[in-house]
KEDO-880578 format. One line per field, with one value per residue: residue number from 1; x, y, z of N, C-alpha, C in turn; residue in one letter. Coordinates in steps of 0.1 Angstrom, whole numbers, plus 5000, padded with zeros to 4 digits. Atoms other than C-alpha are relative to their C-alpha. Layout:
% KEDO-880578
n <- c(NUM_...)
n_u <- c(X_...)
n_v <- c(Y_...)
n_w <- c(Z_...)
ca_u <- c(X_...)
ca_v <- c(Y_...)
ca_w <- c(Z_...)
c_u <- c(X_...)
c_v <- c(Y_...)
c_w <- c(Z_...)
res <- c(A_...)
% end
This chain:
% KEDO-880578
n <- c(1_2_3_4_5_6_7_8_9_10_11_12_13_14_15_16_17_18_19_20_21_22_23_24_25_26_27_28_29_30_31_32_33_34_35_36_37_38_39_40_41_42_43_44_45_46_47_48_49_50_51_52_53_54_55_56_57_58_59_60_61_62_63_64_65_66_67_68_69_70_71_72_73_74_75_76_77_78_79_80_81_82_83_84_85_86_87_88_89_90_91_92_93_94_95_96_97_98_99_100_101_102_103_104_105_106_107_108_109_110_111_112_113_114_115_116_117_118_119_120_121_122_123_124_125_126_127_128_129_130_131_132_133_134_135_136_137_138_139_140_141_142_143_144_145_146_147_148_149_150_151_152_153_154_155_156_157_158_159_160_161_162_163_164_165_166_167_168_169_170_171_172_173_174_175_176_177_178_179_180_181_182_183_184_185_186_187_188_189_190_191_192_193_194_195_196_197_198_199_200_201_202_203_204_205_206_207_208_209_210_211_212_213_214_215_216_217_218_219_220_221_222_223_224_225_226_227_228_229_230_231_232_233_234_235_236_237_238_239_240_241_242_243_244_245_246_247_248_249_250_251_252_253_254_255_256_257_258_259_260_261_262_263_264_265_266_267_268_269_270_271_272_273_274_275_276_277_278_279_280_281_282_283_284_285_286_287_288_289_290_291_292_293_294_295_296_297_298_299_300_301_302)
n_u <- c(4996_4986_4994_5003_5012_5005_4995_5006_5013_4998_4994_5014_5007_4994_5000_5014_5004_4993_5006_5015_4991_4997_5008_5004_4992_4998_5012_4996_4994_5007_5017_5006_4997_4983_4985_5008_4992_4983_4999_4996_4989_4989_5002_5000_4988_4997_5005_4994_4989_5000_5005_4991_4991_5000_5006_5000_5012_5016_5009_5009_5009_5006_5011_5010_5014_5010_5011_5004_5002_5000_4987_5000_5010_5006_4994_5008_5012_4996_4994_5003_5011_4997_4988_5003_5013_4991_4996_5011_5003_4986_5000_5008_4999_4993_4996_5003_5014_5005_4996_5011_5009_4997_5003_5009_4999_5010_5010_5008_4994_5012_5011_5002_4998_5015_5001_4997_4999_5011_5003_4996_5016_4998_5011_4994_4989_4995_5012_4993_4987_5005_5004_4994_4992_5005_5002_4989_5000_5014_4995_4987_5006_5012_5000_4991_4984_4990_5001_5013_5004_4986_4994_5009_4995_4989_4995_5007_4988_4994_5008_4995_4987_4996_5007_4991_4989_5001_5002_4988_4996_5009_4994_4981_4998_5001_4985_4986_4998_4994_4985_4992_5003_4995_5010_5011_4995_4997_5012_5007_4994_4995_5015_5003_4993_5004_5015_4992_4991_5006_5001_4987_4992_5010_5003_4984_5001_4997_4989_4992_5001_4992_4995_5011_5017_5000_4991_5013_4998_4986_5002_5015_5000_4987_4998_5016_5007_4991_4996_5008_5003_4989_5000_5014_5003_4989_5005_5013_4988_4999_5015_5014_5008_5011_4986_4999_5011_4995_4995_5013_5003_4987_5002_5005_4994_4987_5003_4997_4987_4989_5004_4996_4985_4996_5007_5011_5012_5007_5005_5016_5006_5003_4994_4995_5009_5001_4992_5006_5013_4993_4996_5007_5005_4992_4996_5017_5008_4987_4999_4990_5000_5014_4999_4993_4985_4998_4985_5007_4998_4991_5002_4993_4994_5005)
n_v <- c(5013_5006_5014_5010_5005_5010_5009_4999_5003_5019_5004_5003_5010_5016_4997_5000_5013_5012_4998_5008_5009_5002_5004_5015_5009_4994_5006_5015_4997_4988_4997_4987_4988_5001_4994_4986_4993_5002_4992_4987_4994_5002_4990_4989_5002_4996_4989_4992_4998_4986_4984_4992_4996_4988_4993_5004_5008_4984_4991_5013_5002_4996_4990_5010_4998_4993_5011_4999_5009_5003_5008_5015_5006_5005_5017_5008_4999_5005_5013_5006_5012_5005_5005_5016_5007_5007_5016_5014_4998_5010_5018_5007_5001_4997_4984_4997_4999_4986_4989_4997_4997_4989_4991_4987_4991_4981_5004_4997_4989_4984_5003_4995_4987_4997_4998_4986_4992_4999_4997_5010_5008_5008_5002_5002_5008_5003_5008_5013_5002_5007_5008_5013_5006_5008_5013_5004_5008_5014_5008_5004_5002_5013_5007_5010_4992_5010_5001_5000_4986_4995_4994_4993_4992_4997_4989_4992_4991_4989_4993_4990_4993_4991_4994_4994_4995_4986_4989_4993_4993_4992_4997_4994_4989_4987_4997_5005_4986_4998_5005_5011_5012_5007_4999_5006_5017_5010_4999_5004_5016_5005_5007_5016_5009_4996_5007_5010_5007_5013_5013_5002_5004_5012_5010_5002_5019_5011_5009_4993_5001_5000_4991_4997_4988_4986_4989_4998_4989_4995_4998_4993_4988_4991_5000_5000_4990_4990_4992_4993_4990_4992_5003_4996_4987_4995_4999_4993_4985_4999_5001_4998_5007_5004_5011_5008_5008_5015_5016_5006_5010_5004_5009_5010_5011_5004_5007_5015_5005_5007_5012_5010_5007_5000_5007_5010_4995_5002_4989_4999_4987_4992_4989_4997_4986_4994_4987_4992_4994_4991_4993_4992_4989_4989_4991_4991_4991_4992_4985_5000_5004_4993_4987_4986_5005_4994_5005_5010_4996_5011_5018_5003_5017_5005)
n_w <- c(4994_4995_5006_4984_4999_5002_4991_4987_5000_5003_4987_4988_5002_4993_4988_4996_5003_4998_4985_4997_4997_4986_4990_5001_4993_4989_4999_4996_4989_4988_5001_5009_4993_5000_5011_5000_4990_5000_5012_4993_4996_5009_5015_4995_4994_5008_5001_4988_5002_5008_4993_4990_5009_5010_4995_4987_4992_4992_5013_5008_4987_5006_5013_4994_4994_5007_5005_4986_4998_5011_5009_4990_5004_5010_5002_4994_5012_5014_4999_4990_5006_5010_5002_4994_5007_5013_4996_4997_5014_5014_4992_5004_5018_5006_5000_5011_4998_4992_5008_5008_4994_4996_5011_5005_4992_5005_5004_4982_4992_5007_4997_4987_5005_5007_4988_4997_5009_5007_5014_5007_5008_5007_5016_5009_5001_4985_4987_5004_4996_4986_5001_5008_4988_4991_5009_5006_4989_5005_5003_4992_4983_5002_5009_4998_4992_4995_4985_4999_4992_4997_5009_4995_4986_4997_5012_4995_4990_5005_5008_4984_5001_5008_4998_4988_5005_5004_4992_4995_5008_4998_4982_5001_5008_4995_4992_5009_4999_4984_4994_5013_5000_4990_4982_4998_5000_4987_4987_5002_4994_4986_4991_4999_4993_4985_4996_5001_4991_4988_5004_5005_4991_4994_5007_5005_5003_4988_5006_5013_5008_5007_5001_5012_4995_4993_5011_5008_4992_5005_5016_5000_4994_5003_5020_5004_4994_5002_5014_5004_4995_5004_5017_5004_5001_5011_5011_4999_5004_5015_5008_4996_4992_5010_5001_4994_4998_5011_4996_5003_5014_5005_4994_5003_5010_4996_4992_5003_5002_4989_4996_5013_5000_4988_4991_5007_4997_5014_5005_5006_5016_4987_4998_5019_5005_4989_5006_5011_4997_4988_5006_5008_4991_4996_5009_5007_4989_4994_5007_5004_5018_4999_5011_4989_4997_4986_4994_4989_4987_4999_4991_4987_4998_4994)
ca_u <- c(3532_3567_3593_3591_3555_3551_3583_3563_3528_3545_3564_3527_3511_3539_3540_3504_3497_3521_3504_3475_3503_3519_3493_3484_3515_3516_3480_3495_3514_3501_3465_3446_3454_3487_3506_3479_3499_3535_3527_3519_3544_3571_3556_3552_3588_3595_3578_3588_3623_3617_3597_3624_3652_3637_3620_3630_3611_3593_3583_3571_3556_3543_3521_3507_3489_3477_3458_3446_3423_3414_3445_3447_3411_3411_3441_3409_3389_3414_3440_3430_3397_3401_3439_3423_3394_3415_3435_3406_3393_3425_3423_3392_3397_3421_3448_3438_3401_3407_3426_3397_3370_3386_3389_3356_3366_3356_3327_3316_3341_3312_3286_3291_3300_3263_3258_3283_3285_3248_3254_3268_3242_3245_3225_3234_3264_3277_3244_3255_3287_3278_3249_3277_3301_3279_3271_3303_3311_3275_3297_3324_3303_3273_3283_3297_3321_3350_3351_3313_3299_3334_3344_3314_3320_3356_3352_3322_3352_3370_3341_3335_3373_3367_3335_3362_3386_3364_3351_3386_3396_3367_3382_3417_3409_3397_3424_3452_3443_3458_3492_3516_3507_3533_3522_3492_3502_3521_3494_3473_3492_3501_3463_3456_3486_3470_3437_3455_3476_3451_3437_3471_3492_3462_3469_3507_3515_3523_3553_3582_3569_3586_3609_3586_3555_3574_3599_3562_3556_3587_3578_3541_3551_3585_3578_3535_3531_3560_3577_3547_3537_3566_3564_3526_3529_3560_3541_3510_3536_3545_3514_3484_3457_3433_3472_3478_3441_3451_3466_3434_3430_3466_3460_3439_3459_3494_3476_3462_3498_3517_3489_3488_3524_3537_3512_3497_3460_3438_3421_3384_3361_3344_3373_3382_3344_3341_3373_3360_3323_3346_3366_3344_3320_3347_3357_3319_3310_3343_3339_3372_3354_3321_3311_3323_3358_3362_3392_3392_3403_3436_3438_3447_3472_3458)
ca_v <- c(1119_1115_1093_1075_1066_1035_1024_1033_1019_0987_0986_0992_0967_0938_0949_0953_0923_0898_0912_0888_0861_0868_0866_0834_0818_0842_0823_0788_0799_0831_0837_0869_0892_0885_0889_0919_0933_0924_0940_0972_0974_0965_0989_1018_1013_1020_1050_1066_1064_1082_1107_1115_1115_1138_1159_1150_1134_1170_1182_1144_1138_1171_1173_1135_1157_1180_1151_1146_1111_1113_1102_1066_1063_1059_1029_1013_1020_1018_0995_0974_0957_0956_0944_0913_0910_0901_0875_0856_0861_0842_0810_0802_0813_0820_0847_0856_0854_0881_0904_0904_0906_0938_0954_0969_0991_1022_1008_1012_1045_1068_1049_1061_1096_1097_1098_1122_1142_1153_1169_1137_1122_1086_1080_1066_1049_1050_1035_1007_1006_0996_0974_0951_0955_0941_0914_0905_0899_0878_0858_0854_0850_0824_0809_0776_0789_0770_0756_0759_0785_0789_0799_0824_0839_0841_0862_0881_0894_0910_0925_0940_0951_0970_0986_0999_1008_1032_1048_1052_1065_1090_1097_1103_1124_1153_1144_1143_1185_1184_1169_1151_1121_1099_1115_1106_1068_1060_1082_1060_1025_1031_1033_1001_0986_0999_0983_0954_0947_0926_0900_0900_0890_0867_0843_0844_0807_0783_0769_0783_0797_0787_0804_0810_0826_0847_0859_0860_0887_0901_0911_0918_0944_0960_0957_0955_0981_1005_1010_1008_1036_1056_1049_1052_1093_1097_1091_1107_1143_1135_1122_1127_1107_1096_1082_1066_1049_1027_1001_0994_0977_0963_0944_0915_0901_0908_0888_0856_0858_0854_0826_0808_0799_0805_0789_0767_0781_0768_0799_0792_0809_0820_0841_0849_0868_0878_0901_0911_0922_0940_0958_0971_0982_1004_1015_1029_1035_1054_1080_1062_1054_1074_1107_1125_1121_1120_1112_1076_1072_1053_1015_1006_0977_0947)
ca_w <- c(3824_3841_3826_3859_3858_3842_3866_3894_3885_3875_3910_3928_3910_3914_3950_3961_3938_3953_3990_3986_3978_4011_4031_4017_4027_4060_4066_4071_4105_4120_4124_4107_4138_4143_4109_4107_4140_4129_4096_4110_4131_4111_4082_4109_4126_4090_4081_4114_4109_4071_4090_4117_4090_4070_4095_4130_4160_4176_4139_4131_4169_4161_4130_4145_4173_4152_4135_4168_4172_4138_4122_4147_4138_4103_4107_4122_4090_4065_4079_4110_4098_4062_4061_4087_4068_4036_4058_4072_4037_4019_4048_4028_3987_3965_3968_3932_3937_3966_3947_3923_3947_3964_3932_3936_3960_3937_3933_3972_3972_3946_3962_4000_3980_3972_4011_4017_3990_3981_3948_3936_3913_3898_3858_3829_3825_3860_3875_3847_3861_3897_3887_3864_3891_3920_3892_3890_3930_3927_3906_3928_3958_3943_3912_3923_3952_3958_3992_3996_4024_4034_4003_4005_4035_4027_3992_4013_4037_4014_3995_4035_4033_4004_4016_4047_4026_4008_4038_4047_4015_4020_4058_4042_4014_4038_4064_4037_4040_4071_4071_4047_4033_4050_4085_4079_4068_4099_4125_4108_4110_4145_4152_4139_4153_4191_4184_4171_4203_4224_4200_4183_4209_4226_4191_4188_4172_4198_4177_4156_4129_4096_4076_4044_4066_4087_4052_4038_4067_4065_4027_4034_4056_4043_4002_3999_4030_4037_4005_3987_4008_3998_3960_3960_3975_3949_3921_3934_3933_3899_3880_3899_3918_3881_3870_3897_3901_3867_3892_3900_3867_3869_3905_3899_3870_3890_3919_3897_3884_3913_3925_3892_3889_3924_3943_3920_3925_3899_3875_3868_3843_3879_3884_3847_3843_3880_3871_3837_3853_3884_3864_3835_3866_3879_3847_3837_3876_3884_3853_3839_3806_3796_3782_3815_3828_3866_3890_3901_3935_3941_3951_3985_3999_4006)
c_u <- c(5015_5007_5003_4988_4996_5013_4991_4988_5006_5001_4986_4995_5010_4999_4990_4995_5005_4995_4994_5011_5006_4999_4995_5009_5002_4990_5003_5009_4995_4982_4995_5008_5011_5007_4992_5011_5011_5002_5003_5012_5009_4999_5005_5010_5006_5003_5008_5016_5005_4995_5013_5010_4997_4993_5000_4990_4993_4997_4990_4988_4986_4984_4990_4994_4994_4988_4993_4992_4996_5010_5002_4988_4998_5015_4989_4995_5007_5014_5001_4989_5005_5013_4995_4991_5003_5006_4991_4995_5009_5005_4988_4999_5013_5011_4994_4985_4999_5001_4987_4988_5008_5006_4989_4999_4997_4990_4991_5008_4985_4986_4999_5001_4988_4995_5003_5005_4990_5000_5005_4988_5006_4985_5012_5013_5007_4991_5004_5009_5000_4989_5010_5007_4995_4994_5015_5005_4984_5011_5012_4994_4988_5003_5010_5010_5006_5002_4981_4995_5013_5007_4993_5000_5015_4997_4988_5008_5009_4991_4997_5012_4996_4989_5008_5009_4998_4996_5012_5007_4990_5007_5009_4997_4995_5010_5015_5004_5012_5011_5000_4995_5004_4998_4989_4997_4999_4987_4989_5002_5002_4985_4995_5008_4991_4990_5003_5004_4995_4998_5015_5011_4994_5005_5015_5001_5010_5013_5006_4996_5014_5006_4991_4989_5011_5008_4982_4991_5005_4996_4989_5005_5013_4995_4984_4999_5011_5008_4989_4992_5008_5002_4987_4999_5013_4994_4986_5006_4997_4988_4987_4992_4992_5016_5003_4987_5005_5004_4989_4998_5013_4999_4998_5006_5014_4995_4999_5014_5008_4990_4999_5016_5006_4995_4996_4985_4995_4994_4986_4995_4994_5006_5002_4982_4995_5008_4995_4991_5005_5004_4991_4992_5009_5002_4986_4995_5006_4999_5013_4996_4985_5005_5007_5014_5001_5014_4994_5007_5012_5002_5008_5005_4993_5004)
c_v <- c(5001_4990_4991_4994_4983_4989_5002_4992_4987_4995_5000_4988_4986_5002_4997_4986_4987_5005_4985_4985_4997_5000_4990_4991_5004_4989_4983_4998_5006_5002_5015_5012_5008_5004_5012_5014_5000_5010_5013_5006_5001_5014_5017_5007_5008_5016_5011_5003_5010_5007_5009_5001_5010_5016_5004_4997_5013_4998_4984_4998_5013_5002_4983_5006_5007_4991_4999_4984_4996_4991_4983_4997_4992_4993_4992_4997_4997_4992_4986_4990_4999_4992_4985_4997_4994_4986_4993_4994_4986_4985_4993_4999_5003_5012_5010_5007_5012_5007_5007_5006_5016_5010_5005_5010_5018_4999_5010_5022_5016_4997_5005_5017_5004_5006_5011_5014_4998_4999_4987_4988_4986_4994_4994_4989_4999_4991_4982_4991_4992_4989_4991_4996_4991_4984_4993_4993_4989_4986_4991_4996_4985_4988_4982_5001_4987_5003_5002_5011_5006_5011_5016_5010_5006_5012_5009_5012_5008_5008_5009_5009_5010_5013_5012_5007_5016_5007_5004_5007_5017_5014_5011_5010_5015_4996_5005_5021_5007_4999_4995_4986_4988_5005_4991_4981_4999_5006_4986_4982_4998_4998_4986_4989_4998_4990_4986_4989_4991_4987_4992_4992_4985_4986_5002_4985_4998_4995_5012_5005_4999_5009_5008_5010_5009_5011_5005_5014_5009_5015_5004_5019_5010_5007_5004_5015_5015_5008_4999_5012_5014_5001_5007_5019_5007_5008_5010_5020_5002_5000_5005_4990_4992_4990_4981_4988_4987_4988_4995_4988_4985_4985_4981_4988_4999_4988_4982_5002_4992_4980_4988_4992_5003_4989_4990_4999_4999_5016_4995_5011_5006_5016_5010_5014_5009_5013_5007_5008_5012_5009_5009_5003_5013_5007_5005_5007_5010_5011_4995_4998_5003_5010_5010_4996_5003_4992_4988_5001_4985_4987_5000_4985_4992_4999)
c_w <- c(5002_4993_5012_5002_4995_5007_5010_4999_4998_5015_5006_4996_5001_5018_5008_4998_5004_5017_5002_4999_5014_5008_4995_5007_5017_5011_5010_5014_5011_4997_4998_5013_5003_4988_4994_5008_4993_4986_5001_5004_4998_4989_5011_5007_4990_4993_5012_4997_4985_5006_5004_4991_4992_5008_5017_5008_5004_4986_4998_5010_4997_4991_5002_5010_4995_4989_5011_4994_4985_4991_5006_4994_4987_5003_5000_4985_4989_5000_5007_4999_4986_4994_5012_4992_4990_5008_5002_4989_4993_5012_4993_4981_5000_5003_4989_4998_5012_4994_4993_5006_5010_4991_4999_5008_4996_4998_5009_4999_4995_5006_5018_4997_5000_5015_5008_4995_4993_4987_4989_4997_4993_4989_4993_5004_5010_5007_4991_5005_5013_4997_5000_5012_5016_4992_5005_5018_5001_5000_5006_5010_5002_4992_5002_5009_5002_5015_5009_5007_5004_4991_4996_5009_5000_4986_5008_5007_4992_4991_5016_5001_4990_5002_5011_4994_4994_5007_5002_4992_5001_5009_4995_4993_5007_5012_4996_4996_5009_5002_4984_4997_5006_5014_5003_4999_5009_5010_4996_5003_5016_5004_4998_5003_5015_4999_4997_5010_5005_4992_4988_5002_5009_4989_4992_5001_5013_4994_4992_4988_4985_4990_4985_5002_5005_4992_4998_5009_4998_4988_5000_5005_4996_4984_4999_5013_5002_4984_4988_5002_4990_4984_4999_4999_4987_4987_4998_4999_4987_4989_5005_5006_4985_4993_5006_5008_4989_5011_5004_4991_5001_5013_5002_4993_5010_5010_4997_4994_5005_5007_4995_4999_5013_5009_5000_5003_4983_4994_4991_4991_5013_5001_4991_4998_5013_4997_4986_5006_5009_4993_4988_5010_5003_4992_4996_5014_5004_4987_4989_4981_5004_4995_5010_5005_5016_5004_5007_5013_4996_5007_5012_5000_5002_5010)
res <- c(X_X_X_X_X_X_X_X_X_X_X_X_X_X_X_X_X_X_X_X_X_X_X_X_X_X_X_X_X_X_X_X_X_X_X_X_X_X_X_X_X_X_X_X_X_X_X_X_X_X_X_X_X_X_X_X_X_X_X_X_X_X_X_X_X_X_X_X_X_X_X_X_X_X_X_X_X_X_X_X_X_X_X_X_X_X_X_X_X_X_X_X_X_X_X_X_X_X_X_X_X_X_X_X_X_X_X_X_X_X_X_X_X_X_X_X_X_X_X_X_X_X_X_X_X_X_X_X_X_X_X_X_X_X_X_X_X_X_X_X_X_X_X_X_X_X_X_X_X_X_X_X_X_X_X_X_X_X_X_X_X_X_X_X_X_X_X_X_X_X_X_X_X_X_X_X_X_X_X_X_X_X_X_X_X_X_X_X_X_X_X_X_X_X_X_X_X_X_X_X_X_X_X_X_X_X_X_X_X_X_X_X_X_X_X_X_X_X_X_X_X_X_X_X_X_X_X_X_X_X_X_X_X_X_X_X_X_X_X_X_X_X_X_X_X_X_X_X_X_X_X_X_X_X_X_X_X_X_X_X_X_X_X_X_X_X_X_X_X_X_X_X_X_X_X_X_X_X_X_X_X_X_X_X_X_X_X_X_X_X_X_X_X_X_X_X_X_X_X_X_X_X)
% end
């Protein structure tokens, strides 16, 4: 372990976790598509500029065509739906209660593994693992929801997001052969900016937005998407990919944090064993705790 690691895993998880915060407040202005777009583009404006600084524009232009349509695509998959699907998501629950509910994103990532990676068998204490964890969204999704179908349909949308996420994590981890990790980011941001543009621009607010949503933008896209970008492949050098999965675990609570005292977002027992059941799934379905030891797969932004 690096003596930089537990700066870096902290910085993802305040980072990542104060996401779902700032599309809550983002929420109250712009509409899902829109501070979806602005995000992007702001994040990938970003990126580009460390590319060409450290590599110039041909080498960076470059090693994005050698991705060729692949690299655009999975924005679609792993940042373009599931980064809206979280917003529309958090106009109807909690920021807190998303976080949680998109915490089972390893759940879905060993369970599409099964599909595309034959030899990958689930027994025992993994099959445990997934059961609890689909228990555990249940509880988030049936038990009393706040806001009634709404609220329903809203924690459903980011349990969708995370199903996207792990296909796209899937995507990435044989694209990620191919190029640098930041290449692959921004090719990937700029594609989900493209598909972005039409309904994005169609539901630009009609009024000034205030200064809170559009800092709350601002901040989604600079701090939760670009420089977590850039921290996230740091640490992924230094420590490794099964390291840097731990935020995983770390998420959820940074999330009710910030919505608990920030927001003032009440914290039910709902949420309270929703996250328990989530988490111990991942940790038994993901290999992170059992008799076998496997690599979990690292958490994506919201």
């Amino acid at each position: 372990m690096s003596r930089s690691y537990v700066i870096y895993i902290g910085l993802l998880s305040a980072f990542w976790g104060a996401s779902y915060m700032f599309i809550k407040v983002a929420n109250r202005d712009f509409e899902p598509s829109t501070m979806i777009l602005l995000r992007l583009a702001i994040a990938s404006a970003l990126l580009l500029a460390v590319l060409a600084a450290q590599r110039g524009w041909r080498t960076t232009v470059g090693e994005m065509r050698r991705l060729g349509w692949e690299g655009f695509a999975l924005g679609v998959v792993n940042g373009a739906i599931p980064f809206t699907l979280i917003a529309w998501g958090e106009r109807h629950i909690d920021s807190g209660l998303a976080a949680i509910a998109n915490a089972s994103m390893p759940i879905f990532v060993v369970l599409l593994a099964i599909r595309w990676k034959p030899s990958e068998r689930v027994r025992g204490l993994r099959l445990v693992g997934f059961l609890v964890g689909l228990v555990g969204v249940g509880v988030l999704a049936g038990v009393h929801p706040k806001g009634g179908w709404w609220g329903v349909a809203g924690t459903l949308a980011v349990v969708v997001a995370s199903v996207s996420y792990a296909a796209g994590s899937l995507w990435g981890q044989r694209l990620i052969a191919r190029t640098s990790s930041l290449t692959l980011s921004a090719a990937s941001m700029l594609g989900g900016l493209v598909v972005l543009l039409p309904p994005g621009l169609w539901q630009l607010p009609s009024h000034l937005p205030g200064w809170k949503e559009s800092g709350s933008v601002l901040a989604l896209a600079v701090i939760g998407t670009a420089l977590a970008q850039i921290i996230l492949y740091r640490v992924l050098r230094t420590d490794g990919a099964a390291r840097v999965s731990l935020v995983t675990y770390l998420l959820p609570v940074t999330a009710l944090f910030y919505g608990v005292l920030l927001l003032g977002e009440p914290l039910t027992w709902e949420e309270l064993a929703g996250m328990v059941l989530i988490l111990g799934g991942v940790a038994l379905g993901s290999g992170a705790v059992g008799f076998t030891r496997r690599e979990p797969v690292a958490a994506p932004s919201p």
